[in-house]
NUGU-542541 format. One record per residue (C-alpha): x, y, z; residue in one letter. Coordinates in nm, 4 decimals, always signed. Each point is the difference from the previous one (the first is absolute). Last residue first. Layout:
REM NUGU-542541
       east      north         up   residu
          X          Y          Z        a
...
END
This chain:
REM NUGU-542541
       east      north         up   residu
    -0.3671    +1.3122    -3.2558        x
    -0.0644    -0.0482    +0.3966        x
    +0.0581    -0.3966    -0.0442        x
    +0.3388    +0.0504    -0.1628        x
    +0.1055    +0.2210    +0.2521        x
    -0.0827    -0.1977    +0.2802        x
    +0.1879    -0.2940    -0.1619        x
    +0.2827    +0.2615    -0.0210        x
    +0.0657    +0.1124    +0.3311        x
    +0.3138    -0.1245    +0.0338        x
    +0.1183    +0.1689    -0.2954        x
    +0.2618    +0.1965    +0.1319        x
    +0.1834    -0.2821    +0.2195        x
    +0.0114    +0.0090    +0.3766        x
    +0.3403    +0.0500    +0.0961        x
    +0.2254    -0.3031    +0.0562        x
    +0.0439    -0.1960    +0.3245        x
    +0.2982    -0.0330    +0.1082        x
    +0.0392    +0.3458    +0.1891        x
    -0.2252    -0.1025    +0.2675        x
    -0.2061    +0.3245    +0.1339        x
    +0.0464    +0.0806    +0.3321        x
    -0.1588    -0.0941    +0.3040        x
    -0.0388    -0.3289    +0.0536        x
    +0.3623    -0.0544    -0.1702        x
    +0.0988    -0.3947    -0.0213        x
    +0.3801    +0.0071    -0.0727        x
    +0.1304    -0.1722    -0.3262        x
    +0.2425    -0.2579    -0.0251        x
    -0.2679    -0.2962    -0.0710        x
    -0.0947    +0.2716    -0.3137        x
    +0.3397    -0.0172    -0.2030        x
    -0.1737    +0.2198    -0.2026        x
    +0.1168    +0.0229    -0.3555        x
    -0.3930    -0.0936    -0.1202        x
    -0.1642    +0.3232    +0.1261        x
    -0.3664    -0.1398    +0.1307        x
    -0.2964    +0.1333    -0.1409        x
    +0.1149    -0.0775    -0.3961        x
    -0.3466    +0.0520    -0.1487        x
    -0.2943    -0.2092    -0.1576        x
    -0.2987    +0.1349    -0.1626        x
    -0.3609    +0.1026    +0.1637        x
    -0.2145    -0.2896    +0.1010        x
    -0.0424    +0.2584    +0.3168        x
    +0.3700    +0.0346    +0.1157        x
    +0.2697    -0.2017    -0.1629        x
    +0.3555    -0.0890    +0.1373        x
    +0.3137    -0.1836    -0.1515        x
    +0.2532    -0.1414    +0.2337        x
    +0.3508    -0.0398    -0.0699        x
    +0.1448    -0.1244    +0.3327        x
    +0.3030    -0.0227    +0.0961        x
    +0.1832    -0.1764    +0.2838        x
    +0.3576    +0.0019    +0.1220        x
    +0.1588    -0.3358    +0.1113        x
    +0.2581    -0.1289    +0.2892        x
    -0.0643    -0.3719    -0.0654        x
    +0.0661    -0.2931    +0.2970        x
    -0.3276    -0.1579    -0.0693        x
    -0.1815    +0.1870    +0.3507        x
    +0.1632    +0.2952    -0.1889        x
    -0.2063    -0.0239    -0.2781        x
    -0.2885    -0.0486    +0.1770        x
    +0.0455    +0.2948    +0.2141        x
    +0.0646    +0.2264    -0.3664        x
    -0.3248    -0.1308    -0.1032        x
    -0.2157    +0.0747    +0.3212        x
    +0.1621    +0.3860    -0.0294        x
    -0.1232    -0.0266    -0.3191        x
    -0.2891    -0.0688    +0.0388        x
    -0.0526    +0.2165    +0.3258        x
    +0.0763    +0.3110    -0.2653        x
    -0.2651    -0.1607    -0.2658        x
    -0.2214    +0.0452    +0.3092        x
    +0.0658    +0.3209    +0.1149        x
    -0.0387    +0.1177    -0.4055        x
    -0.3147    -0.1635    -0.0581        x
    -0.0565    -0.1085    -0.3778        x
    +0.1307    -0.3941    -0.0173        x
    -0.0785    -0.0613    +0.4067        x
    -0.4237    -0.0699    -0.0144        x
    -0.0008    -0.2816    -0.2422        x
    +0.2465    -0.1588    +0.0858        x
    -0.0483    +0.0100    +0.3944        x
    -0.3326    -0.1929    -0.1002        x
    +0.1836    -0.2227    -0.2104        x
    +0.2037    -0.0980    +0.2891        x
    +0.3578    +0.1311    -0.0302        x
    +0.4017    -0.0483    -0.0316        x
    -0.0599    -0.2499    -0.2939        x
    -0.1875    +0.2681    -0.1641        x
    +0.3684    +0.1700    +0.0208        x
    +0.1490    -0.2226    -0.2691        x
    +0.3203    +0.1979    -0.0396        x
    +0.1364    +0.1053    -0.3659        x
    +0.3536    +0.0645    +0.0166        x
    +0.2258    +0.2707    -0.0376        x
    +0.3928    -0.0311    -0.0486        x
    +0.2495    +0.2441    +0.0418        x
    +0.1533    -0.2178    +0.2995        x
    +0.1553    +0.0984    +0.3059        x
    -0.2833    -0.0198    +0.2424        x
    -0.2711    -0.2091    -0.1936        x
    -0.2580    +0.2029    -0.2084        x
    -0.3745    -0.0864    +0.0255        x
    -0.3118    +0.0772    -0.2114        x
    -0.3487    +0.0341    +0.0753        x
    -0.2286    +0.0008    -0.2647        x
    -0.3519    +0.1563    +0.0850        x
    -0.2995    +0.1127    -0.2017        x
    -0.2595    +0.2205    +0.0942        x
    -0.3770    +0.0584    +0.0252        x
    -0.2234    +0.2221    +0.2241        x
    -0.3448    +0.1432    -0.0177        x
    -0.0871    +0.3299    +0.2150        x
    -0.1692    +0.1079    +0.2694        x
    -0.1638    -0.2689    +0.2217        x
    +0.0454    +0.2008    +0.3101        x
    +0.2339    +0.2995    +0.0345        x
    -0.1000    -0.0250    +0.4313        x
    +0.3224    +0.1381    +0.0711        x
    +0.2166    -0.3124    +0.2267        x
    +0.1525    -0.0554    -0.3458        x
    +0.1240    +0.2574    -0.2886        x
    +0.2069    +0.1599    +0.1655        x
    +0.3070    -0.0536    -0.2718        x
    -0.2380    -0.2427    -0.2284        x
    +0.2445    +0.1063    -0.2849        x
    -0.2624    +0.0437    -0.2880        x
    -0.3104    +0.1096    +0.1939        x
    +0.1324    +0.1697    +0.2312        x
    +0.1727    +0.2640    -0.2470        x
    +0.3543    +0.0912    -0.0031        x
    +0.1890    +0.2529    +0.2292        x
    -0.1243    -0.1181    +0.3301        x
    -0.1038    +0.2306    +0.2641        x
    -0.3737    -0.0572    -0.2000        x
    -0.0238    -0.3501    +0.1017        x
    +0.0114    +0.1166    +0.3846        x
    -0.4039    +0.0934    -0.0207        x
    -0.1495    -0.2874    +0.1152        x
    +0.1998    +0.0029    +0.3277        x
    -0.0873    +0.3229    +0.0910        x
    -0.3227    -0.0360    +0.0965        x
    +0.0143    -0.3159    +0.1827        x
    +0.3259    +0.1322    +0.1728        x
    -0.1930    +0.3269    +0.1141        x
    -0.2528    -0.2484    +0.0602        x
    +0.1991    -0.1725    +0.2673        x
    +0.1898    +0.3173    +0.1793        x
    -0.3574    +0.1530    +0.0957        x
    -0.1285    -0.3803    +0.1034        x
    +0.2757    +0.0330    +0.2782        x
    +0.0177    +0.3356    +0.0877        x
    -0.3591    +0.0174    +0.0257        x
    +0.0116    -0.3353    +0.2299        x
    +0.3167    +0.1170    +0.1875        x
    -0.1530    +0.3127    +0.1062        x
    -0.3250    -0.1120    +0.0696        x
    +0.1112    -0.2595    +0.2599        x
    -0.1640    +0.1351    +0.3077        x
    -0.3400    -0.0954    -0.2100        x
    -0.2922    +0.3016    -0.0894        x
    -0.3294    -0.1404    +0.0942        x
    -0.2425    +0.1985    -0.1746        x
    -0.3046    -0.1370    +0.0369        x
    -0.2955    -0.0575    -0.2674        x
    -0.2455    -0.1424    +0.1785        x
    -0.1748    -0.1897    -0.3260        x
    +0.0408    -0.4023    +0.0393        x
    -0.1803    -0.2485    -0.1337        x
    -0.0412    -0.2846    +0.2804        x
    +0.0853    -0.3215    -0.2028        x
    -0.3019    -0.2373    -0.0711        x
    -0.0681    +0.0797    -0.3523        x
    +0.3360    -0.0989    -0.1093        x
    +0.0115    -0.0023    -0.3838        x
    -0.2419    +0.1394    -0.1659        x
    -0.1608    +0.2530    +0.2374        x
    +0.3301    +0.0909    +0.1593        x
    +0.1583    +0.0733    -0.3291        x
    -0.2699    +0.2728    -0.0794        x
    +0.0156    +0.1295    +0.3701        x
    +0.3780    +0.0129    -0.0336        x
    -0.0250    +0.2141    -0.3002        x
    +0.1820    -0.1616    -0.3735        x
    +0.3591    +0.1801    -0.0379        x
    +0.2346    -0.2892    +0.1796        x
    -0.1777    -0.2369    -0.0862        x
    +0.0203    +0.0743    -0.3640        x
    +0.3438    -0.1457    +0.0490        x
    -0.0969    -0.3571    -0.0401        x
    -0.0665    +0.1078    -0.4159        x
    +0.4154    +0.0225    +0.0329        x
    +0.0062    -0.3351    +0.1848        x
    -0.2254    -0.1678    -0.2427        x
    +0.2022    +0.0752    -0.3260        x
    +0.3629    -0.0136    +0.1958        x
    -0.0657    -0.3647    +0.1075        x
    +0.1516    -0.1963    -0.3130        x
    +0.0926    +0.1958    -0.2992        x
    -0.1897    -0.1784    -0.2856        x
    +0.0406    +0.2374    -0.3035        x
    -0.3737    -0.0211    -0.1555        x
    -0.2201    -0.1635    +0.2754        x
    +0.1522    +0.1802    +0.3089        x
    +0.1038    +0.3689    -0.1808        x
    -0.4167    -0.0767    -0.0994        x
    -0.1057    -0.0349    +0.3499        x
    +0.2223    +0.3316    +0.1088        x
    -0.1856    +0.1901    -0.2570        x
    -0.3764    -0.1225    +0.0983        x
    +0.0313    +0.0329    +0.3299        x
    +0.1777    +0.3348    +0.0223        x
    -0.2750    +0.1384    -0.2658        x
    -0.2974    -0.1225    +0.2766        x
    +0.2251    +0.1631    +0.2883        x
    +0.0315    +0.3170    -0.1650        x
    -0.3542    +0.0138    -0.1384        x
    -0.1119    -0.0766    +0.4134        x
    +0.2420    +0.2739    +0.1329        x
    -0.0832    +0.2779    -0.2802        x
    -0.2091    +0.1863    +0.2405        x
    +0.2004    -0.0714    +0.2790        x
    +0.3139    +0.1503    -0.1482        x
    +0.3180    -0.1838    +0.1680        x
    -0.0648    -0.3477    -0.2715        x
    -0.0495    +0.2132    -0.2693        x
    +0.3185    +0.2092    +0.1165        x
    +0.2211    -0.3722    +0.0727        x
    -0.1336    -0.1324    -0.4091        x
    +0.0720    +0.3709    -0.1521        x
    +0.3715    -0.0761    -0.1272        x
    +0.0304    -0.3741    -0.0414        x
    -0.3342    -0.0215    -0.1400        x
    +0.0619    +0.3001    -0.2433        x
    +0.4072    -0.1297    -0.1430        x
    -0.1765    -0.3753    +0.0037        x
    -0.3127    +0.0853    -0.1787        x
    +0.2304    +0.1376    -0.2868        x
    +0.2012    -0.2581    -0.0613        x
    -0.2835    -0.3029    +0.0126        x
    -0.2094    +0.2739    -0.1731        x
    +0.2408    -0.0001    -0.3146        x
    +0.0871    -0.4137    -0.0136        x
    -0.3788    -0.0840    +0.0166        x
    -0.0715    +0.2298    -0.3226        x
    +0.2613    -0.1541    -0.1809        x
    -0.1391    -0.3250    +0.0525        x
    +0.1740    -0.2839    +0.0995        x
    -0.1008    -0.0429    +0.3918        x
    -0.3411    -0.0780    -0.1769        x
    +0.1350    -0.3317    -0.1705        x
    +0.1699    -0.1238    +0.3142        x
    -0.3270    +0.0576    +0.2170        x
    -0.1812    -0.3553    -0.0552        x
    +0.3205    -0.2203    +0.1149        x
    +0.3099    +0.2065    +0.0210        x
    +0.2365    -0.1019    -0.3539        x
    +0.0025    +0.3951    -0.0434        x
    +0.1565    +0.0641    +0.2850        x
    +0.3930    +0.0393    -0.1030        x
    -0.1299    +0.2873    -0.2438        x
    -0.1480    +0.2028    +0.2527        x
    +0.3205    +0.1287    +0.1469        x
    +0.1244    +0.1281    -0.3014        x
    -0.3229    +0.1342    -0.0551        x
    -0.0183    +0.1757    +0.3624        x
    +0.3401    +0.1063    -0.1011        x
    -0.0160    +0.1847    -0.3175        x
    -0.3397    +0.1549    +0.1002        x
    +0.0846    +0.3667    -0.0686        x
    +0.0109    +0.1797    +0.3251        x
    +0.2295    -0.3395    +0.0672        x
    +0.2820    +0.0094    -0.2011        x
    +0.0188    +0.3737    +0.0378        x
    +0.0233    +0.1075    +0.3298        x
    -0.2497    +0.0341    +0.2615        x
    -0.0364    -0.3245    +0.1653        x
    +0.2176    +0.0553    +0.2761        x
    -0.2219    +0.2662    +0.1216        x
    -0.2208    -0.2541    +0.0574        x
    +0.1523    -0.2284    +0.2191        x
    +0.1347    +0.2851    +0.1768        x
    -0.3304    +0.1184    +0.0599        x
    -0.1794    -0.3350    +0.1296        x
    +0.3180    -0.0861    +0.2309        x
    +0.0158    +0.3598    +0.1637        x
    -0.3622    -0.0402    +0.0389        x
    +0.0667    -0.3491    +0.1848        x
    +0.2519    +0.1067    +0.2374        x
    -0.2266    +0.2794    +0.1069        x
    -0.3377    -0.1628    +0.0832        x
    +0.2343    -0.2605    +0.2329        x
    +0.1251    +0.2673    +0.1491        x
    -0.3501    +0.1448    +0.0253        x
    -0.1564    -0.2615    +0.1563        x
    +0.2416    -0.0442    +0.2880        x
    +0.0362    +0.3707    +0.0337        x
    -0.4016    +0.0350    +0.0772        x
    +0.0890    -0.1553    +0.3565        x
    -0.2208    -0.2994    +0.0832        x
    -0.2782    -0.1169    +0.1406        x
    -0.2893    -0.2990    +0.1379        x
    +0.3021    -0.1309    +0.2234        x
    +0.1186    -0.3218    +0.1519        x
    +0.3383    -0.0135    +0.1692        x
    -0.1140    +0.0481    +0.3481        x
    -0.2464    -0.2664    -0.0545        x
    +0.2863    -0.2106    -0.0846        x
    -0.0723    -0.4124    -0.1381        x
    -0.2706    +0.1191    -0.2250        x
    +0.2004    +0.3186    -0.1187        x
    +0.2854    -0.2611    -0.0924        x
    -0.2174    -0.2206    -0.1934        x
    -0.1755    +0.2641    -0.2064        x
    -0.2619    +0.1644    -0.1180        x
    +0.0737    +0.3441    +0.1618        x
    +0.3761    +0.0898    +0.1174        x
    +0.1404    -0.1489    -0.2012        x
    +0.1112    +0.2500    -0.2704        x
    +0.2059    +0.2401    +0.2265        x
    +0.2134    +0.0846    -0.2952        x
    +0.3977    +0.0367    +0.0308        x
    +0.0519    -0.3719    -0.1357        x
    -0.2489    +0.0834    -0.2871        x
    +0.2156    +0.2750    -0.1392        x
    +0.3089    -0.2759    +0.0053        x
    -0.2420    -0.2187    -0.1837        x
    -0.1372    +0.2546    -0.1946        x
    +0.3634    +0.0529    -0.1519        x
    +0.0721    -0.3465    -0.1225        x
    -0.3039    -0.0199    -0.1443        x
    +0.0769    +0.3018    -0.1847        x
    +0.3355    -0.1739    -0.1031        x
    -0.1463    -0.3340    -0.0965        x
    -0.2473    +0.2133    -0.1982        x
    +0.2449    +0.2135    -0.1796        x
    +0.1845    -0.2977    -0.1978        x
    +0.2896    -0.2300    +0.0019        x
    +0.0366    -0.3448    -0.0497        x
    +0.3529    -0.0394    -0.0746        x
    +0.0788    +0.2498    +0.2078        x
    +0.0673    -0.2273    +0.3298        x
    +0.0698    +0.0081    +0.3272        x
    -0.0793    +0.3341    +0.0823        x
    -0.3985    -0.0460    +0.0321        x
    +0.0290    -0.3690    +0.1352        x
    +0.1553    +0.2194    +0.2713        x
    -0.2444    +0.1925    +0.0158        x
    -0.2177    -0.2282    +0.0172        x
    +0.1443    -0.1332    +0.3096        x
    -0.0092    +0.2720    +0.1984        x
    -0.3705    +0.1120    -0.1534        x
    -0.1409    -0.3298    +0.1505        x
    +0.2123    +0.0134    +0.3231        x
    -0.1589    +0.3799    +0.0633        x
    -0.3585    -0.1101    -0.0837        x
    +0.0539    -0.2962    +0.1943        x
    +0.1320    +0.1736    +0.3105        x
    -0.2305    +0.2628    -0.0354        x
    -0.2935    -0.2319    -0.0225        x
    +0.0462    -0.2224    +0.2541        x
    -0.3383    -0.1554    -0.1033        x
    -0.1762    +0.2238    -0.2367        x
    -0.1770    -0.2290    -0.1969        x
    +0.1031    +0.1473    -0.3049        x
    +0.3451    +0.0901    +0.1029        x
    +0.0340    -0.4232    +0.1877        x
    -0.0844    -0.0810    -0.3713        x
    +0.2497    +0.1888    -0.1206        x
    +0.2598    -0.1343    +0.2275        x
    -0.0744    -0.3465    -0.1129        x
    +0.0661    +0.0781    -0.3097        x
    +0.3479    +0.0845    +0.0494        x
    +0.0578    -0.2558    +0.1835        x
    -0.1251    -0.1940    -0.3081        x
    +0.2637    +0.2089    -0.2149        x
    +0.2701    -0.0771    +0.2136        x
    -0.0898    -0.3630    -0.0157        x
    +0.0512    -0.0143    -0.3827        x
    +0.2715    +0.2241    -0.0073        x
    +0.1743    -0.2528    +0.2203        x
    -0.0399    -0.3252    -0.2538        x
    +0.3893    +0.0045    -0.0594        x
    +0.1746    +0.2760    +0.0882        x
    -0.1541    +0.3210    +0.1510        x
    +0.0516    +0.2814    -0.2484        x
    +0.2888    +0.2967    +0.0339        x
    -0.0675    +0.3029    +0.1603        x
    +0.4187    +0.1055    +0.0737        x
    -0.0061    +0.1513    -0.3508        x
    -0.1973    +0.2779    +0.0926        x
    +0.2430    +0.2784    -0.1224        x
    -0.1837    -0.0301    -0.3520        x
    -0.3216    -0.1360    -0.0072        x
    +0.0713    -0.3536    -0.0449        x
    -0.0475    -0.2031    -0.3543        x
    -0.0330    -0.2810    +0.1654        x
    +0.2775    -0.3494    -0.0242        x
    -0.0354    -0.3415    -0.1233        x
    -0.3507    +0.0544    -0.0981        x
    -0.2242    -0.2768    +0.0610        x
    -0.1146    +0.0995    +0.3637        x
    -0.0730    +0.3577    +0.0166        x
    -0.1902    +0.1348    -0.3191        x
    -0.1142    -0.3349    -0.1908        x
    -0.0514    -0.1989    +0.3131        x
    -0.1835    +0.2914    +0.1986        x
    -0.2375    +0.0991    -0.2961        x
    -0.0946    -0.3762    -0.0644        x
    -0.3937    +0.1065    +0.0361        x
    -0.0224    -0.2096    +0.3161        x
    +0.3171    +0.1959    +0.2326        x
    -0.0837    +0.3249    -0.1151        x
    -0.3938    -0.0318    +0.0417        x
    +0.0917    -0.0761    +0.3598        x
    +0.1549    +0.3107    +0.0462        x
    -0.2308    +0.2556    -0.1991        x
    -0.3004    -0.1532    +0.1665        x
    +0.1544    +0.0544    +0.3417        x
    +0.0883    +0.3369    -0.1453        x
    -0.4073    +0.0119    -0.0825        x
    -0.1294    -0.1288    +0.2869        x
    +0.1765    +0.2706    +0.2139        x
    -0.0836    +0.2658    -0.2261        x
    -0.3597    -0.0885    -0.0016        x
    -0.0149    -0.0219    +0.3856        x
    +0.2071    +0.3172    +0.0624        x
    -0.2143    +0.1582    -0.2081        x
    -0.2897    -0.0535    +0.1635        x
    +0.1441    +0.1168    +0.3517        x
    +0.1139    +0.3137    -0.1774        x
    -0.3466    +0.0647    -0.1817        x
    -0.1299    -0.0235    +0.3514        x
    +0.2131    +0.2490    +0.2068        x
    -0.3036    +0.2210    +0.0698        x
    +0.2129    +0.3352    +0.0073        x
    +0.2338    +0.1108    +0.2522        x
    +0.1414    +0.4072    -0.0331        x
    +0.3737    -0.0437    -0.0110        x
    +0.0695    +0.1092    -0.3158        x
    -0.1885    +0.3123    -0.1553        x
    -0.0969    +0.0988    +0.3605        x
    +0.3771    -0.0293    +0.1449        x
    +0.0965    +0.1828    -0.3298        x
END
């Protein structure tokens, strides 16, 4: 073990990485504020869609998201540089983290993996080449590392790549009900619209995912299929960029091929001038103990995590019950319908509540088919019902659809659902069983 882990290594895929991650959360940050994504998500909603038991993270008022997002920034840029670089890596991933658990609204696996490497990257020696810090302390700078920094980075993305794929595997998607579901919103893209169309497109879309999400981290270990890895990683990442726009994901995930390519091959290209280096000690730290323990404890969580969907009764797919923070990316299509309906204390009477009134049509869109957020909707509804002097139950009748499939009742009407616990851990009893046919556009397609 001491050999496997603790044996240094040139460190110079580290220090470039640190430099490309760094410009690329500063990127992430400042691209927030100027594409309107920090308005829409933080600032015009009257309330976030939390994550449950982190109520207490509640927006800045006013224009403070704004300048909480250029400190953020800021502290990527000191990453890249690598000026204080702990102390900005560790403020950055503080505070996106709590950006993280502010809000669901806009919700998907890359915020969360970012929000991950960050924490990874606080624990990394990354500065200690290239960098301001290792400029200003000789006794800082270093030509090596420990082989554990690369590999737990190695290891949180292959459990990423394969559970992203094994997600795939079911139905809707083996048979390209998805990826043309998904297609259809792009046909109006200038010059590639029309291809994105054909049938063709739609069936190696789905099945290029399920093999580059499986094999892309073994290419990429293999030496002799290092360059082919690389070349596919490129060229799949760029098109996720063009086709479904997903910010810095794309570039960061072809970034991590600098974690597989040789030092000497990195050296050569990038910084000629560093001293390469190839001792090889074995320098086992007085803290071994706690950092096994440590990282041993973390991917047991990582690994387990993705797989809590199944202690449910229902499937994943239909109740999202563990369905986030487990890399089930871009899975399925989603529509519903919502009517929300309140009934006064005392009276027999149900009403039809305008709860778009409630939200920003961003939260609209994203609250109507997720049960923890048609749960804070209601517990919003009752609160401003009672800021009016009314002591009201809610209802909602909401019908559900997975993959352009047809509608179903996903929420059980007679449930008074502002009275309702919140149950990580058990299945919630309002929401009705997946129906029989809910596989039938699939169906349909395979006849």
């Amino acid at each position: 073990m001491n050999k496997f882990l603790f044996k240094h290594i040139d460190n110079t895929g580290l220090v470039l990485w640190r430099v490309v991650f760094g410009a690329l959360i500063a990127i992430e940050a400042f691209g927030a504020i100027a594409t309107g994504w920090v308005r829409r998500t933080l600032i015009e909603p009257d309330f976030t869609f939390n994550f449950i038991g982190f109520d207490f993270l509640q927006p800045l008022p006013g224009d403070g998201m704004y300048y909480y997002f250029i400190l953020m920034g800021i502290f990527g840029l000191m990453v890249m540089v690598g000026y204080k670089y702990r102390f900005s890596m560790a403020c950055y991933a503080l505070m996106w983290t709590c950006v993280y658990l502010m809000q669901k609204t806009s919700y998907n696996n890359h915020y969360y993996l970012m929000m991950l490497l960050c924490w990874l990257m606080v624990f990394l020696p990354a500065n200690r080449w290239f960098s301001i810090d290792a400029q200003q302390n000789s006794k800082l700078k270093s030509p090596s590392v420990p082989r554990w920094t690369y590999l737990v980075v190695i290891f949180q993305v292959w459990i990423v790549y394969t559970y992203a794929s094994v997600a795939k595997w079911y139905p809707d998607w083996l048979n390209a009900t998805v990826t043309e579901l998904f297609m259809k919103s792009k046909s109006d893209y200038w010059l590639i619209g029309s291809f994105l169309q054909l049938d063709w497109v739609h069936w190696c879309i789905a099945y290029v995912g399920i093999i580059f999400d499986l094999l892309i981290v073994p290419l990429l270990l293999y030496k002799r299929t290092r360059v082919i890895g690389f070349a596919i990683s490129v060229f799949f990442h760029l098109f996720n960029s063009i086709v479904f726009q997903i910010g810095i994901f794309p570039y960061m995930s072809i970034a991590f091929a600098l974690f597989f390519f040789s030092s000497e091959t990195l050296q050569k290209r990038f910084l000629p001038k560093k001293t390469l280096y190839t001792a090889g000690e074995i320098k086992v730290p007085n803290y071994k103990p706690l950092l096994v323990g440590v990282f041993s404890v973390y991917f047991i969580v990582q690994i387990a995590l993705p797989l809590r969907h199944w202690a449910f009764q229902d499937d994943v797919l239909w109740t999202e019950e563990g369905h986030r923070l487990s890399w089930r990316m871009m899975l399925r299509s989603k529509g519903s319908r919502l009517i929300v309906y309140t009934q006064e204390e005392n009276s027999d009477e149900r009403k039809i509540y305008r709860w778009r009134d409630l939200l920003s049509k961003k939260q609209q869109r994203s609250a109507k088919s997720k049960p923890d957020m048609l749960w804070r909707l209601a517990k919003e509804i009752k609160k401003a019902e009672a800021a009016k002097g009314k002591n009201v139950k809610v209802f909602m009748d909401v019908k559900l659809r997975i993959n352009g499939g047809r509608y179903h009742q996903f929420v059980t009407p007679d449930t008074d659902i502002s009275a309702e616990k919140w149950l990580p851990l058990k299945h919630l009893d309002w929401i009705e069983p997946r129906p029989a046919d809910y596989h039938k556009v699939a169906e349909k397609k395979e006849e």
